[in-house]
C-alpha positions in Angstrom: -18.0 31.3 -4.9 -14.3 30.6 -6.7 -12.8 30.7 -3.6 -14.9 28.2 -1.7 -14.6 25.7 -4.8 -10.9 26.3 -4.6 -10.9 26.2 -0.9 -12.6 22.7 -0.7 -10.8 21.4 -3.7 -7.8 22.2 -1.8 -8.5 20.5 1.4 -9.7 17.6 -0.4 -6.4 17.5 -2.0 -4.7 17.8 1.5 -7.1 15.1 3.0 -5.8 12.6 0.3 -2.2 13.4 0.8 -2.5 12.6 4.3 -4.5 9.7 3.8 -2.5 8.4 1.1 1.0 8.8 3.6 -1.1 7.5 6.7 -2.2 3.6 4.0 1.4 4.1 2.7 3.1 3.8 6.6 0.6 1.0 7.2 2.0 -0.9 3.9 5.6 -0.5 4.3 5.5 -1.9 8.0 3.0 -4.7 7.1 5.8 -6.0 4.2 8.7 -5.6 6.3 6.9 -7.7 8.8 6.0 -10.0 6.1 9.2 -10.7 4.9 11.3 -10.8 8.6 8.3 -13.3 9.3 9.5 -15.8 6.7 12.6 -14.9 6.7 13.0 -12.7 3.6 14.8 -9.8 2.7 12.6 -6.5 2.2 14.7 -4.6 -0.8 15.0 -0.9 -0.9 13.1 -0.7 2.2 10.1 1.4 0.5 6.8 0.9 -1.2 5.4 2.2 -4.2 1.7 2.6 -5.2 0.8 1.1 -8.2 -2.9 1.4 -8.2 -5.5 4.1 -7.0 -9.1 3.3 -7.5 -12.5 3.5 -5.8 -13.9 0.4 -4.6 -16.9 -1.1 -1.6 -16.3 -2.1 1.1 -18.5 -5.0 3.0 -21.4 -2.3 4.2 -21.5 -1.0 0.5 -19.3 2.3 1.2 -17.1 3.5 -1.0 -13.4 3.3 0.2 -10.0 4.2 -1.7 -8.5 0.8 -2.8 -4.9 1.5 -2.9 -2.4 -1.5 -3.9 1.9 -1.3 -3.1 4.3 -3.2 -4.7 7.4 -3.8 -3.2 10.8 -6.3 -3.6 12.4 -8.6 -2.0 14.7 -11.3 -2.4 14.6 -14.9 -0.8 18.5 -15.8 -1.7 20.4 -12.3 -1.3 20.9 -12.9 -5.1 17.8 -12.0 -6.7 14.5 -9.6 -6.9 11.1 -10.7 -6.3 7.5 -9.0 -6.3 5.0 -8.6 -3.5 2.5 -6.4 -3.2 -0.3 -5.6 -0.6 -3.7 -4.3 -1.0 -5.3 -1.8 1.2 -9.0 -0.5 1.3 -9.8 2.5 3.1 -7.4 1.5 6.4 -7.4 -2.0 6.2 -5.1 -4.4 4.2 -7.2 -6.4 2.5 -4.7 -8.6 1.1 -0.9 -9.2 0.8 0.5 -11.3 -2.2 4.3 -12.4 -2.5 5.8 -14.2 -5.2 6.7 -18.0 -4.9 9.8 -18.1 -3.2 12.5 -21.1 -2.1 11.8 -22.0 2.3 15.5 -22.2 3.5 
């Protein structure tokens, strides 16, 4: 019985590290569209997740709500925040910081 627990604990494990890499991809290509859409600069070229929680979805399931934060810089000069929310698959919203239109 140990090794089933184990077993499915470990696969459960393995689902969310796939999962996690699979919303991660999704996040990093959605901000470095973002920002060569308005003409910023995406810094460090990476993501990070700052937040891991369950949440609903609209049908009432229960989805991973994972948000990224991220950098970039409107002037070459200087580091600003963004950050994107995903639930389950699907971004649910992407926030960047108030930044000068050249």
């Amino acid at each position: 019985m140990a090794e089933t627990i184990t077993l499915l604990l470990l696969g459960a494990l393995v689902w969310l590290w796939f999962d996690s890499m699979r919303a991660r991809e999704r996040a990093l290509a959605l901000g470095r569209r973002a920002c060569q859409r308005d003409g910023l600069m995406f810094l460090d070229e990476t993501v990070e997740c700052v937040s891991l929680r369950l949440a609903r979805d609209a049908d009432g399931h229960a989805r991973l709500r994972r948000t990224y934060g991220f950098e970039f810089s409107d002037t070459g000069n200087n580091r600003r925040n963004g950050s994107i929310v995903m639930l389950g698959g699907e971004v649910e919203s992407l926030y960047t910081e108030p930044f000068l239109i050249q």
